[in-house]
N, CA and C atoms of all chains as a GROMACS GRO file, in nm:
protein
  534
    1UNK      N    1   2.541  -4.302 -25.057
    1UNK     CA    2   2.462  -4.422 -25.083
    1UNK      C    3   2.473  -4.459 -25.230
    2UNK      N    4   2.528  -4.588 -25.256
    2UNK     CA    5   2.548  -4.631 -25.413
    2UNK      C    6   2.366  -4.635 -25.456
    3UNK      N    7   2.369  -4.738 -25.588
    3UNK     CA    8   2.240  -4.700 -25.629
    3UNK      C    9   2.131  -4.784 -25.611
    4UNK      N   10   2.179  -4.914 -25.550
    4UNK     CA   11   2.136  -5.029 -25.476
    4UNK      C   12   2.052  -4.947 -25.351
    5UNK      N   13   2.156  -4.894 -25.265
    5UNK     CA   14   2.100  -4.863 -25.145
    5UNK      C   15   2.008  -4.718 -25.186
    6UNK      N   16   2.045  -4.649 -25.283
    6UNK     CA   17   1.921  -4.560 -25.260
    6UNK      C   18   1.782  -4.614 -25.327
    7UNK      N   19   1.768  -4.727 -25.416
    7UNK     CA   20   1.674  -4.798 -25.423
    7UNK      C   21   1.610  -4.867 -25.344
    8UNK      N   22   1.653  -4.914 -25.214
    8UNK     CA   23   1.631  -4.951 -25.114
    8UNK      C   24   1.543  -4.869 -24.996
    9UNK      N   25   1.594  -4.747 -25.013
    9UNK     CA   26   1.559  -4.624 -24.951
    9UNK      C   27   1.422  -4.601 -24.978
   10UNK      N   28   1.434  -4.545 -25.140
   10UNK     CA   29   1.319  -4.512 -25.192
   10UNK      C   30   1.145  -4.617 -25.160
   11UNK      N   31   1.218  -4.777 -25.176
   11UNK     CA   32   1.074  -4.831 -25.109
   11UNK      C   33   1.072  -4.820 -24.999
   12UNK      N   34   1.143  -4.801 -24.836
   12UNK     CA   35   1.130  -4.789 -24.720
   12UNK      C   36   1.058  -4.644 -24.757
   13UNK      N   37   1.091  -4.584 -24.815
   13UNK     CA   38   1.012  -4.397 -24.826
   13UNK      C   39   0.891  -4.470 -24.831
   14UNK      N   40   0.875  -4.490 -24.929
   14UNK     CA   41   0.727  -4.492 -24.989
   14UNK      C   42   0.628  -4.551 -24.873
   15UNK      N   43   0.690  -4.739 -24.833
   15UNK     CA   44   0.599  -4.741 -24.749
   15UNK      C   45   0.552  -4.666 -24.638
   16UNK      N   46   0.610  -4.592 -24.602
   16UNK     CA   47   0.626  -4.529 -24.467
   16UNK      C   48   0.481  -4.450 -24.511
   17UNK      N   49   0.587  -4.344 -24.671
   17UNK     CA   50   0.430  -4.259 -24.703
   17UNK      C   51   0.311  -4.249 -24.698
   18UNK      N   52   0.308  -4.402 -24.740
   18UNK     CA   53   0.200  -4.449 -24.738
   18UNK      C   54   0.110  -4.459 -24.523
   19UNK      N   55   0.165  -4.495 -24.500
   19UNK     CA   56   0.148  -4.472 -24.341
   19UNK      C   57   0.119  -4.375 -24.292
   20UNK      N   58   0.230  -4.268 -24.365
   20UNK     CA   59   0.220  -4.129 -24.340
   20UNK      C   60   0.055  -4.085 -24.370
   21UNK      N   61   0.040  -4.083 -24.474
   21UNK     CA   62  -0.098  -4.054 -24.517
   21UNK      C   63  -0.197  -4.090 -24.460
   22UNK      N   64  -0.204  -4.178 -24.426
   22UNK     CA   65  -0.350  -4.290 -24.307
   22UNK      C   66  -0.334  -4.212 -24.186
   23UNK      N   67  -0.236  -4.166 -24.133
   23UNK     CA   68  -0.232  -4.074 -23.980
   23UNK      C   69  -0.308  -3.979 -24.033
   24UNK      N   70  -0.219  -3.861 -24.144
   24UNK     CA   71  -0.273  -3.756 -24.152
   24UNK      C   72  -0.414  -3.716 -24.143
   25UNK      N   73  -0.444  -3.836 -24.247
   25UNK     CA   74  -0.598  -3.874 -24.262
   25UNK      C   75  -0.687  -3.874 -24.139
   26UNK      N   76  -0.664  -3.946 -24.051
   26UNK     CA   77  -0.704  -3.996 -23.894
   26UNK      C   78  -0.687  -3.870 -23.847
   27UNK      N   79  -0.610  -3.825 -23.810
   27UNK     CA   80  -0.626  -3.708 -23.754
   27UNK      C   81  -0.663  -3.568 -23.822
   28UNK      N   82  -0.645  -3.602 -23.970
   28UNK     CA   83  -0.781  -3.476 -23.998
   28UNK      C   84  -0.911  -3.498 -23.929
   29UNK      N   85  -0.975  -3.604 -23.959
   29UNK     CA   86  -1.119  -3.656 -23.920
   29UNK      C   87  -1.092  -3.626 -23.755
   30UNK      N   88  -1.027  -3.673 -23.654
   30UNK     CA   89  -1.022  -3.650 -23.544
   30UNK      C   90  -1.047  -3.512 -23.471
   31UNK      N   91  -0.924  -3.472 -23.528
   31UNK     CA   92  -0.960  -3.302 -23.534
   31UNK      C   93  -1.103  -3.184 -23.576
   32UNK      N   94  -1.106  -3.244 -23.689
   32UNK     CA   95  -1.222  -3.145 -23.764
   32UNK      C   96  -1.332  -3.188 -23.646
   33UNK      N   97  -1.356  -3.339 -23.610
   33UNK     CA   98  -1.471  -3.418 -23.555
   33UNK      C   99  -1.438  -3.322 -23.419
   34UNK      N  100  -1.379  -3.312 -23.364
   34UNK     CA  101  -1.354  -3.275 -23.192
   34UNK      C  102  -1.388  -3.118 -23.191
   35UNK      N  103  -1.336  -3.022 -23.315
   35UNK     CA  104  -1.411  -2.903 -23.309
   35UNK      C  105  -1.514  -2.913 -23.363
   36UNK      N  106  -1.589  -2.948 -23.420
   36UNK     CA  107  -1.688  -2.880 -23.499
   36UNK      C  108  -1.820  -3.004 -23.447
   37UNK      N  109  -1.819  -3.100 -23.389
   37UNK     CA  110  -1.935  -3.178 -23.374
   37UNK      C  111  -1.943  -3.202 -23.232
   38UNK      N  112  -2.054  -3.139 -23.199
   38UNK     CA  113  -2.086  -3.085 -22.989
   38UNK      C  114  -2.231  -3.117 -22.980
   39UNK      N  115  -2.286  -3.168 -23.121
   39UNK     CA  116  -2.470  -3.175 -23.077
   39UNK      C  117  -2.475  -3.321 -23.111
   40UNK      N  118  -2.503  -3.422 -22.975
   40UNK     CA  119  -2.547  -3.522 -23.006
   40UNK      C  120  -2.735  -3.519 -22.949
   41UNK      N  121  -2.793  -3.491 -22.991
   41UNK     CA  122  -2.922  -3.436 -22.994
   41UNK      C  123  -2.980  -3.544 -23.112
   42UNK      N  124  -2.911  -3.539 -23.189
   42UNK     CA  125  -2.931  -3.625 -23.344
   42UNK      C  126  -2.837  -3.743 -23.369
   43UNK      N  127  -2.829  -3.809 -23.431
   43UNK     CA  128  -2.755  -3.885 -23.492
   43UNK      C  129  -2.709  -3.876 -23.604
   44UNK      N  130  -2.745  -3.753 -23.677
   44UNK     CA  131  -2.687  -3.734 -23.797
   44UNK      C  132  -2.616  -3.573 -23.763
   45UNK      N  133  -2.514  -3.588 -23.841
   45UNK     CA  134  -2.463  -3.390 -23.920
   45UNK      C  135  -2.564  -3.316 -23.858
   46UNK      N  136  -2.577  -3.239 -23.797
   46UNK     CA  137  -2.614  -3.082 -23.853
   46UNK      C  138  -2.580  -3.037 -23.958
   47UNK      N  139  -2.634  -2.915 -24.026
   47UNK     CA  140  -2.550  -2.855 -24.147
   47UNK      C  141  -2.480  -2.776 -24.084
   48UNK      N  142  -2.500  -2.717 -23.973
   48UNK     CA  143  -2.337  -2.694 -23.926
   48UNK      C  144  -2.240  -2.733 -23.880
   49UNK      N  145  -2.279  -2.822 -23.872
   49UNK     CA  146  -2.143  -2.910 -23.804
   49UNK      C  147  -2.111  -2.969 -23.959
   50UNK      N  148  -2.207  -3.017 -24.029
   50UNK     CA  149  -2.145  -3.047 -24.167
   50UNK      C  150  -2.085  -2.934 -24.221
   51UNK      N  151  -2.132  -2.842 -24.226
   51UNK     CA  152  -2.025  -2.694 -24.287
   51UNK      C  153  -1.924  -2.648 -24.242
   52UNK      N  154  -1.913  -2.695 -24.107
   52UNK     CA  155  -1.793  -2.685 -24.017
   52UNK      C  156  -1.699  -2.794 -24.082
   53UNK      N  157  -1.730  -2.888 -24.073
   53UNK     CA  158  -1.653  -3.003 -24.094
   53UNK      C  159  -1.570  -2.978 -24.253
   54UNK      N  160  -1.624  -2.902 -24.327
   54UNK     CA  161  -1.557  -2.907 -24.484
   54UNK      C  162  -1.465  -2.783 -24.475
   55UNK      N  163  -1.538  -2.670 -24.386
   55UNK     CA  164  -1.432  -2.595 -24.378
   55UNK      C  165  -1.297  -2.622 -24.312
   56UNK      N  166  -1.324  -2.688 -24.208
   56UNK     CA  167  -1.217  -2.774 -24.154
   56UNK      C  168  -1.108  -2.797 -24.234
   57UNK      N  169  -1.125  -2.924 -24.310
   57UNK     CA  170  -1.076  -2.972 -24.360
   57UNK      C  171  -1.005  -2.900 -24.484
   58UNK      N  172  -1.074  -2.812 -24.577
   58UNK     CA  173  -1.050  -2.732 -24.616
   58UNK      C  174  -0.909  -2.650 -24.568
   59UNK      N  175  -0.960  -2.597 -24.438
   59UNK     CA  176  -0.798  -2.475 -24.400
   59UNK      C  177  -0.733  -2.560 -24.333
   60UNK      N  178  -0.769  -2.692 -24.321
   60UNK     CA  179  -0.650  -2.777 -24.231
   60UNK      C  180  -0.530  -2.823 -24.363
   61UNK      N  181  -0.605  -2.795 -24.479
   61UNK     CA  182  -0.516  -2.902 -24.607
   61UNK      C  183  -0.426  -2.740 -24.647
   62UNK      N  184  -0.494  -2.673 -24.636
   62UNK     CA  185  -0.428  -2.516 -24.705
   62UNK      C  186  -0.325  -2.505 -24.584
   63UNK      N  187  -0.376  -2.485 -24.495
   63UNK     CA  188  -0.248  -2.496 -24.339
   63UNK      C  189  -0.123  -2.548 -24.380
   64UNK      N  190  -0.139  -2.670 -24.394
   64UNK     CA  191  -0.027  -2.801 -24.416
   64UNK      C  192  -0.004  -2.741 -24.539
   65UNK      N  193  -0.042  -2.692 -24.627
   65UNK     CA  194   0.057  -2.682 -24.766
   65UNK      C  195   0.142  -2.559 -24.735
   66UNK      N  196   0.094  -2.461 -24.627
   66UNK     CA  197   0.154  -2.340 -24.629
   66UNK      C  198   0.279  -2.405 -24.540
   67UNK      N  199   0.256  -2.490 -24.432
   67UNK     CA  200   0.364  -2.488 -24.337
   67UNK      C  201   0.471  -2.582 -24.409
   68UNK      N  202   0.422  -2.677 -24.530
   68UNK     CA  203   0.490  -2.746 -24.607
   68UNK      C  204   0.626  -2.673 -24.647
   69UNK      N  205   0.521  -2.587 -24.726
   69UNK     CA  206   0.648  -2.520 -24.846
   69UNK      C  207   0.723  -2.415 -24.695
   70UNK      N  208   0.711  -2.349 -24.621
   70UNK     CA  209   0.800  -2.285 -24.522
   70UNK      C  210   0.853  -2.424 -24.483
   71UNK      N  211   0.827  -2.512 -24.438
   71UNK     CA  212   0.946  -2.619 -24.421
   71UNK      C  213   1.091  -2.588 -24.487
   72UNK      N  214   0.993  -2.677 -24.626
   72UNK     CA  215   1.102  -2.706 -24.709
   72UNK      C  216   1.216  -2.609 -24.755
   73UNK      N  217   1.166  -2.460 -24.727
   73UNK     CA  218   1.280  -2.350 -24.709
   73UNK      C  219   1.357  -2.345 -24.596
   74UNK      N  220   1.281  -2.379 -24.524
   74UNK     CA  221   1.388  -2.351 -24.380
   74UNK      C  222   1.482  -2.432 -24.374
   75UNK      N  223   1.433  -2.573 -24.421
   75UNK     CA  224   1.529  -2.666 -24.446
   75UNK      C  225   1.672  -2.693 -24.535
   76UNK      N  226   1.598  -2.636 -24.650
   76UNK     CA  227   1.693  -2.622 -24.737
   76UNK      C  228   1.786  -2.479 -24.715
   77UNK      N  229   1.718  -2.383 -24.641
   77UNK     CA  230   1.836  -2.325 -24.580
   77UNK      C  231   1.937  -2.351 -24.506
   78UNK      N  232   1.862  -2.415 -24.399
   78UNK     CA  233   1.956  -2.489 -24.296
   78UNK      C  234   2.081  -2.576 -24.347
   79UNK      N  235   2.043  -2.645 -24.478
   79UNK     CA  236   2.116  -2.736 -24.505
   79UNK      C  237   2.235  -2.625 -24.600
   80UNK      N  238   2.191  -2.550 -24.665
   80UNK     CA  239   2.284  -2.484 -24.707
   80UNK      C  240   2.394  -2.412 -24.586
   81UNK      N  241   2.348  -2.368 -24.515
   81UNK     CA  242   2.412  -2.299 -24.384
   81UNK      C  243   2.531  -2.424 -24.348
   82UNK      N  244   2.495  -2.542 -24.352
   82UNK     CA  245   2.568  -2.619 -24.247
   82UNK      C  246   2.677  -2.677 -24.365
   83UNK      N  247   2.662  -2.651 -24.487
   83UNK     CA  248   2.733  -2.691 -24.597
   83UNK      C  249   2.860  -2.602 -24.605
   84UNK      N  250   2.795  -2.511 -24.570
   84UNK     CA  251   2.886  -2.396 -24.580
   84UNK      C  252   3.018  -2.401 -24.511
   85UNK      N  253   2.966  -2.432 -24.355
   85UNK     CA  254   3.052  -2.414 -24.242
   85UNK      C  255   3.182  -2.510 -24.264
   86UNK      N  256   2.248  -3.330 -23.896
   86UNK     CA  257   2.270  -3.494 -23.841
   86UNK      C  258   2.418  -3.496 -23.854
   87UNK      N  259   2.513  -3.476 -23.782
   87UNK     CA  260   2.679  -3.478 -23.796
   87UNK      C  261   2.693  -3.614 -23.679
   88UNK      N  262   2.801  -3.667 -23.700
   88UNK     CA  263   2.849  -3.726 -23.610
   88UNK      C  264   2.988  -3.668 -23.529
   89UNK      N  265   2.991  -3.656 -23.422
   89UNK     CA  266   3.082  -3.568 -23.317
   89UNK      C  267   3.213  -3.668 -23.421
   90UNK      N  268   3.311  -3.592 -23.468
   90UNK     CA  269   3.417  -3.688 -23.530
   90UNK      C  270   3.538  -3.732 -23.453
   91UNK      N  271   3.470  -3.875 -23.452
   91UNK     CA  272   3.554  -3.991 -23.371
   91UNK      C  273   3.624  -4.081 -23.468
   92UNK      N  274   3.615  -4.036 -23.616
   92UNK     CA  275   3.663  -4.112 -23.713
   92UNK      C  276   3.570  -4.203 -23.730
   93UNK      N  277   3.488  -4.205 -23.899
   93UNK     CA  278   3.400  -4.276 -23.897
   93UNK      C  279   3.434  -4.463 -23.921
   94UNK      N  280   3.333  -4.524 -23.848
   94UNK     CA  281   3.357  -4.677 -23.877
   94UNK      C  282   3.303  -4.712 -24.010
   95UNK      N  283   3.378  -4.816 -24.079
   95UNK     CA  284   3.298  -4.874 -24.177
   95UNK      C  285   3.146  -4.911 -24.176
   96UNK      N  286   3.068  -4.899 -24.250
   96UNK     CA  287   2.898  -4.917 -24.237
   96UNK      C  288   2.839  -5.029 -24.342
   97UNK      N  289   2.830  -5.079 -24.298
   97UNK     CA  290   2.745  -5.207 -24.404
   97UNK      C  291   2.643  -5.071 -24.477
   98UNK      N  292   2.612  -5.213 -24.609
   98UNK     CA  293   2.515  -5.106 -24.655
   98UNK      C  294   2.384  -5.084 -24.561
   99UNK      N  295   2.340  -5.184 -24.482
   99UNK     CA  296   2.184  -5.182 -24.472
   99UNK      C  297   2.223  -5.080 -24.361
  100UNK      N  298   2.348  -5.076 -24.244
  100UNK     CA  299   2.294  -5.026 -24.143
  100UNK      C  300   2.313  -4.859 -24.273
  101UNK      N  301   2.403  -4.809 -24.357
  101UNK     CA  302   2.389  -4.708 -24.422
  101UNK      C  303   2.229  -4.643 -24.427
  102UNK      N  304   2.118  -4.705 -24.501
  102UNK     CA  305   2.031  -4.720 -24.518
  102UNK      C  306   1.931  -4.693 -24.416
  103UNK      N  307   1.982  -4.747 -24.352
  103UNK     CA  308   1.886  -4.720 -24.220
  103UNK      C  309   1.924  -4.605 -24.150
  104UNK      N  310   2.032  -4.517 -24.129
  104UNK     CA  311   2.062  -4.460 -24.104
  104UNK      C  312   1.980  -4.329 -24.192
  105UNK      N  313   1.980  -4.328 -24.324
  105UNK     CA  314   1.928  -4.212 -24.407
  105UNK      C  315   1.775  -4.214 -24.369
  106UNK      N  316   1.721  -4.358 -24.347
  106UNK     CA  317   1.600  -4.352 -24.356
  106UNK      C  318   1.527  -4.256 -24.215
  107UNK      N  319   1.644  -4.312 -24.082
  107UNK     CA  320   1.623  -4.252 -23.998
  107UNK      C  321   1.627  -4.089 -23.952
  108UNK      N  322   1.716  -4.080 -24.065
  108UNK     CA  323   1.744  -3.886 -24.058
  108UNK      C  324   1.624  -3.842 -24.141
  109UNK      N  325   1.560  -3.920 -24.255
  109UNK     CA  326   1.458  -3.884 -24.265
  109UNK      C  327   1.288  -3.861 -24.229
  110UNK      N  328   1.276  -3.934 -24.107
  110UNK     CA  329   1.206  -3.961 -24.066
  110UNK      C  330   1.199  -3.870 -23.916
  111UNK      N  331   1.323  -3.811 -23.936
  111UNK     CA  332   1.291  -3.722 -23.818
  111UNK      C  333   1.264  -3.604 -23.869
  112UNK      N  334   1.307  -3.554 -24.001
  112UNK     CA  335   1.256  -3.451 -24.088
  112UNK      C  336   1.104  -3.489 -24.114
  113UNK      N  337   1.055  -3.560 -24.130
  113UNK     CA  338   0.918  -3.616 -24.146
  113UNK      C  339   0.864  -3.541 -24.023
  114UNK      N  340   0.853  -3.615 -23.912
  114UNK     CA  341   0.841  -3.611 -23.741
  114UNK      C  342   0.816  -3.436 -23.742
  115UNK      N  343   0.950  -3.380 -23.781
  115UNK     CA  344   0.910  -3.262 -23.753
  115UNK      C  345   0.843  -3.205 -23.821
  116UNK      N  346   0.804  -3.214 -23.931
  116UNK     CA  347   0.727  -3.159 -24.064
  116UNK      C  348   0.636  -3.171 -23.972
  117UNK      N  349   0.527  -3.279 -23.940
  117UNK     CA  350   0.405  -3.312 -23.856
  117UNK      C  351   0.396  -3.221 -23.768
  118UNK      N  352   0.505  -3.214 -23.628
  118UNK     CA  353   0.469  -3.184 -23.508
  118UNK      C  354   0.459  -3.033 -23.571
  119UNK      N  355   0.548  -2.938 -23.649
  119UNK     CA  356   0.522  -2.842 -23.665
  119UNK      C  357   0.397  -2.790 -23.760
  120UNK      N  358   0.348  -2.905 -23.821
  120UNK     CA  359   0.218  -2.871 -23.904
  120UNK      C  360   0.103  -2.790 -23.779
  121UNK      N  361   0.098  -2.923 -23.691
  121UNK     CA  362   0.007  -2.934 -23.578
  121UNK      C  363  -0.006  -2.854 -23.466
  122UNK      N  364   0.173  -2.821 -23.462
  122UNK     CA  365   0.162  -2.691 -23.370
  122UNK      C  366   0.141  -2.564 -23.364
  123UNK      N  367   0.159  -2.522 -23.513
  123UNK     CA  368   0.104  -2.449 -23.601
  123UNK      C  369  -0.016  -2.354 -23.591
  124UNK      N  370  -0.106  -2.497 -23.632
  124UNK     CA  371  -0.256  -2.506 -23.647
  124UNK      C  372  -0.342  -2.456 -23.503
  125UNK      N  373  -0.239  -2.538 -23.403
  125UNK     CA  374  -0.315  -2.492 -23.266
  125UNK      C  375  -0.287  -2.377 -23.239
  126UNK      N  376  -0.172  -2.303 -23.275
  126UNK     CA  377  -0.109  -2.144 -23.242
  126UNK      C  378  -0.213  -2.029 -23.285
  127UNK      N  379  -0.236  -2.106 -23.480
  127UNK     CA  380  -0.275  -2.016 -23.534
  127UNK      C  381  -0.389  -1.989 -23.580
  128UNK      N  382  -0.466  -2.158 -23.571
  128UNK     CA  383  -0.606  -2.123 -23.639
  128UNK      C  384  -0.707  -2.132 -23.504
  129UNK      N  385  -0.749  -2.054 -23.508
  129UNK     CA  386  -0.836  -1.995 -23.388
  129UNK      C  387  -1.028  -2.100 -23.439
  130UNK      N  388  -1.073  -2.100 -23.545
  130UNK     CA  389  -1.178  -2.150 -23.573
  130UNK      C  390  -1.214  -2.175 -23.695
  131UNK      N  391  -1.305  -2.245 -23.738
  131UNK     CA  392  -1.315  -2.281 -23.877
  131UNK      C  393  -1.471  -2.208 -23.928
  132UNK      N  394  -1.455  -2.085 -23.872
  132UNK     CA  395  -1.569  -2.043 -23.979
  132UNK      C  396  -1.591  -1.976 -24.085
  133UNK      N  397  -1.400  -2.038 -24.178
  133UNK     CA  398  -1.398  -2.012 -24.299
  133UNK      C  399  -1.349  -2.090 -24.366
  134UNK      N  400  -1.372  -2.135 -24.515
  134UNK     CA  401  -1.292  -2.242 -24.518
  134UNK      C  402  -1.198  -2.219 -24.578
  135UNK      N  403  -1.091  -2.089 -24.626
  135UNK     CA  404  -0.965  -2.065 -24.627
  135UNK      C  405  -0.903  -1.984 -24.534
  136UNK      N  406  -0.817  -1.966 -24.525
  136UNK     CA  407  -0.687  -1.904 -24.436
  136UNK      C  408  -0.711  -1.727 -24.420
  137UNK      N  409  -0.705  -1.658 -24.357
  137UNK     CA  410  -0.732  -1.561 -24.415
  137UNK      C  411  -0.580  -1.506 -24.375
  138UNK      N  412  -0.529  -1.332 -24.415
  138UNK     CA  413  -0.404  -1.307 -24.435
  138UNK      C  414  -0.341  -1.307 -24.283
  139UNK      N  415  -0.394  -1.235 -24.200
  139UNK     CA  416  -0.321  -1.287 -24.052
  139UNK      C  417  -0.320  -1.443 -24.020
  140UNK      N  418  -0.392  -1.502 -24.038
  140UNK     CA  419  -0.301  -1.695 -23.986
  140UNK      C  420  -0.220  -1.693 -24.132
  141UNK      N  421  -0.251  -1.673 -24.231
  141UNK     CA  422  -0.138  -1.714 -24.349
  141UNK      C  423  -0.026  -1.626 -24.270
  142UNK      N  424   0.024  -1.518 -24.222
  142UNK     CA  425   0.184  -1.522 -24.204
  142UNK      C  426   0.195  -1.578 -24.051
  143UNK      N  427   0.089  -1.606 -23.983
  143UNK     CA  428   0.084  -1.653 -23.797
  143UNK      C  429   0.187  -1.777 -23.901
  144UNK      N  430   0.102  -1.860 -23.949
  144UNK     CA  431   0.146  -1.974 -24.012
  144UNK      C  432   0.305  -2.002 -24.037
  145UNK      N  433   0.351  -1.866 -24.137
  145UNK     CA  434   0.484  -1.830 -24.167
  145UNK      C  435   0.579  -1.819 -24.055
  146UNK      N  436   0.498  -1.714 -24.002
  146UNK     CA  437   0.605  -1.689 -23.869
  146UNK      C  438   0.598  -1.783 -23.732
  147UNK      N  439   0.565  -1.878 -23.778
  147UNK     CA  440   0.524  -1.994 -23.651
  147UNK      C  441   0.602  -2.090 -23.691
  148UNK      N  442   0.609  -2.132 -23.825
  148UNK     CA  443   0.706  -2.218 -23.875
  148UNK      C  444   0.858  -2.186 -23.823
  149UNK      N  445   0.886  -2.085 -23.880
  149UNK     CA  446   1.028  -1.965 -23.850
  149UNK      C  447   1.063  -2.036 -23.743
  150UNK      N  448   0.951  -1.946 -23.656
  150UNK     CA  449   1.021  -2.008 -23.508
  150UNK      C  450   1.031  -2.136 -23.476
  151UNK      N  451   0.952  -2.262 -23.517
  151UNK     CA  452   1.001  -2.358 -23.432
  151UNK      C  453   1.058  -2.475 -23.503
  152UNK      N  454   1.121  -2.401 -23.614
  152UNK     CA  455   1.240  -2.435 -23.666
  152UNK      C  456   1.378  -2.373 -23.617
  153UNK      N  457   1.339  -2.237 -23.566
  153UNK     CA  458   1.489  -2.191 -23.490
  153UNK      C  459   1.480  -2.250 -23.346
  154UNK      N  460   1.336  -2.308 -23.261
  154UNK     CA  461   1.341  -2.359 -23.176
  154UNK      C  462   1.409  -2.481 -23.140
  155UNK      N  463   1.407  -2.567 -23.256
  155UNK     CA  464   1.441  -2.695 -23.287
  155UNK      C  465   1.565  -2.675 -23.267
  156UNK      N  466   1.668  -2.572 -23.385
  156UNK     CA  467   1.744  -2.639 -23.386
  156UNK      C  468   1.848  -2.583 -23.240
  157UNK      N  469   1.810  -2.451 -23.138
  157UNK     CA  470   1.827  -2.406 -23.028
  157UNK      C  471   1.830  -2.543 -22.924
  158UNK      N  472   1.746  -2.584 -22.927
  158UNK     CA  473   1.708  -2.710 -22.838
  158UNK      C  474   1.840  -2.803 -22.887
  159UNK      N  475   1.901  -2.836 -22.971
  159UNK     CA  476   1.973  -2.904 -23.041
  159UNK      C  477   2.074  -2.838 -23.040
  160UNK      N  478   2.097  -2.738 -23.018
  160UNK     CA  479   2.229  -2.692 -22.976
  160UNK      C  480   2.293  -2.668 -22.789
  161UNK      N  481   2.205  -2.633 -22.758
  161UNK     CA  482   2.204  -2.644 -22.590
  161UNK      C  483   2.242  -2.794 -22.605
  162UNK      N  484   2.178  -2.915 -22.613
  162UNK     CA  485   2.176  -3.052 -22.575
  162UNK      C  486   2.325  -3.107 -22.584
  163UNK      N  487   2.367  -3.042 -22.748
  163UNK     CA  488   2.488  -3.078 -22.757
  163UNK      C  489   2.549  -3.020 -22.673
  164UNK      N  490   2.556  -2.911 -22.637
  164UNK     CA  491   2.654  -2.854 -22.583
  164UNK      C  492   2.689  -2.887 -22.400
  165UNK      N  493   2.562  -2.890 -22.345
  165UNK     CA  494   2.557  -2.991 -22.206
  165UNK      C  495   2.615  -3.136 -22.257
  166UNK      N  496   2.570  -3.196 -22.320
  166UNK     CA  497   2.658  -3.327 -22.340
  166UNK      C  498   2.773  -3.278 -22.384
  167UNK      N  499   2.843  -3.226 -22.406
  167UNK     CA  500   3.009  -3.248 -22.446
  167UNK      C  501   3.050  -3.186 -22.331
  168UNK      N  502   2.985  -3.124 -22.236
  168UNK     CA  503   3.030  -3.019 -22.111
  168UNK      C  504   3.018  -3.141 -22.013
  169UNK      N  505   2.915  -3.259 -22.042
  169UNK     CA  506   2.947  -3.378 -21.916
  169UNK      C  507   3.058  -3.435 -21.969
  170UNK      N  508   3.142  -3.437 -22.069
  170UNK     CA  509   3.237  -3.470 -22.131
  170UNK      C  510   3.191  -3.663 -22.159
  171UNK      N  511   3.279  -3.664 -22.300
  171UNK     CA  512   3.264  -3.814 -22.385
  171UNK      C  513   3.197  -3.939 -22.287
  172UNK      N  514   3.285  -3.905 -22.170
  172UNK     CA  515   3.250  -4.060 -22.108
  172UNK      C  516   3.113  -4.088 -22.033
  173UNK      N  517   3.052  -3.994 -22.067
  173UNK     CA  518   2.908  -3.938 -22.010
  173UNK      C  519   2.812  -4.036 -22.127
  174UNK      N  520   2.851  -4.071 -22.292
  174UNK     CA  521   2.789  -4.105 -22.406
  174UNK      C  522   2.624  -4.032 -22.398
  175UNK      N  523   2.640  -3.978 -22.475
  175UNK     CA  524   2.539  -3.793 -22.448
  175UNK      C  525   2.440  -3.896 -22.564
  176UNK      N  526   2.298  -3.876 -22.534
  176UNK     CA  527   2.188  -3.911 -22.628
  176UNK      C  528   2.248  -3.911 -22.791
  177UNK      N  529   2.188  -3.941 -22.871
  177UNK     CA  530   2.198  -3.888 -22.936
  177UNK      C  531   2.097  -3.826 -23.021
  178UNK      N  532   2.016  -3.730 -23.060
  178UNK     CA  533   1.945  -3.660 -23.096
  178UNK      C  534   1.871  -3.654 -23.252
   0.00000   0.00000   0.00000
C-alpha cells in the first residue's frame, strides 16, 4: 500500500474504532447487567448488585487486556511462522 | 490471508484498501469473539473485582487454543475446497 492508500486505511481504522468501542461498551453494560441484576423488588441498585456491577466491569476490562496482549502474540507469531514458510 | 496463486490481477487502489481493511477486520472479529469466549470459559463469577491466578492462565490457555482452533478450522476448509477441486470456487475465508 503506497502512502495515499495507507492514509486512507488509517481513517477507515479509526472510524470503525470508534464503533468498535460503542459495542464493547454495550455489551459490557449488557453483560455485567444480565449477571449481576436479578432483584426487581426495587427500582434502584442494590449494593449488591451495585458491587457486582463494578466488579464486573472491573475483571471484564482486566480479561480483555489479558486476552489482548495473548492475541497480539499469537498473532504476531503466526505471522512470523507464515513469513517464514 | 494468501491468495491460492492464480497469478495476481492488477488492483485499483481502493479495491487494495479495502482489501487490508477487510483482513483487518477479521483480526478485529476475532480479537472480540475470542475476548468473549474466553470470559464465558473462564470467568465463573464476579465476586471479585480482579482476576485471580487460575482464570489469569484459564484466560492464557483459552486464548492458545482458539487461536490454534481458528486456524485448524482454516486449514481443514482449505483443504476440502481444493479436494472439491477449482471448479467447485471454495468460499473464501
Amino acid at each position: 500500500l503506497n502512502k495515499q492508500e495507507e492514509t486512507l486505511l488509517q481513517q477507515r481504522l479509526q472510524k470503525r474504532q470508534m464503533k468498535e468501542f460503542l459495542t464493547i461498551y454495550s455489551n459490557l453494560v449488557d453483560s455485567c447487567f444480565s449477571s449481576c441484576v436479578d432483584d426487581f423488588t426495587s427500582k434502584t441498585l442494590a449494593s449488591r448488585e451495585s458491587g457486582c456491577i463494578s466488579r464486573c466491569i472491573q475483571k471484564q476490562m482486566a480479561a480483555q487486556q489479558r486476552v489482548g496482549e495473548r492475541f497480539q502474540e499469537l498473532n504476531a507469531e503466526m505471522t512470523a511462522k507464515m513469513q517464514s514458510q | 490471508m494468501s491468495f491460492l496463486g492464480f497469478g495476481r490481477p492488477k488492483l485499483s487502489s481502493e479495491e487494495k484498501v479495502a482489501m487490508a481493511e477487510q483482513e483487518l477486520r477479521m483480526l478485529a472479529s476475532m480479537h472480540n469473539r475470542m475476548t468473549k469466549m474466553c470470559q464465558t470459559k473462564c470467568i465463573p463469577d464476579y465476586r471479585e473485582g480482579e482476576l485471580n491466578k487460575g482464570e489469569s492462565v484459564c484466560l492464557d490457555r483459552c486464548s492458545a487454543k482458539y487461536f490454534e482452533s481458528h486456524q485448524k478450522v482454516s486449514d481443514i476448509m482449505q483443504a476440502e475446497s481444493q479436494k472439491r477441486g477449482p471448479a467447485q470456487g471454495g468460499a473464501m475465508f
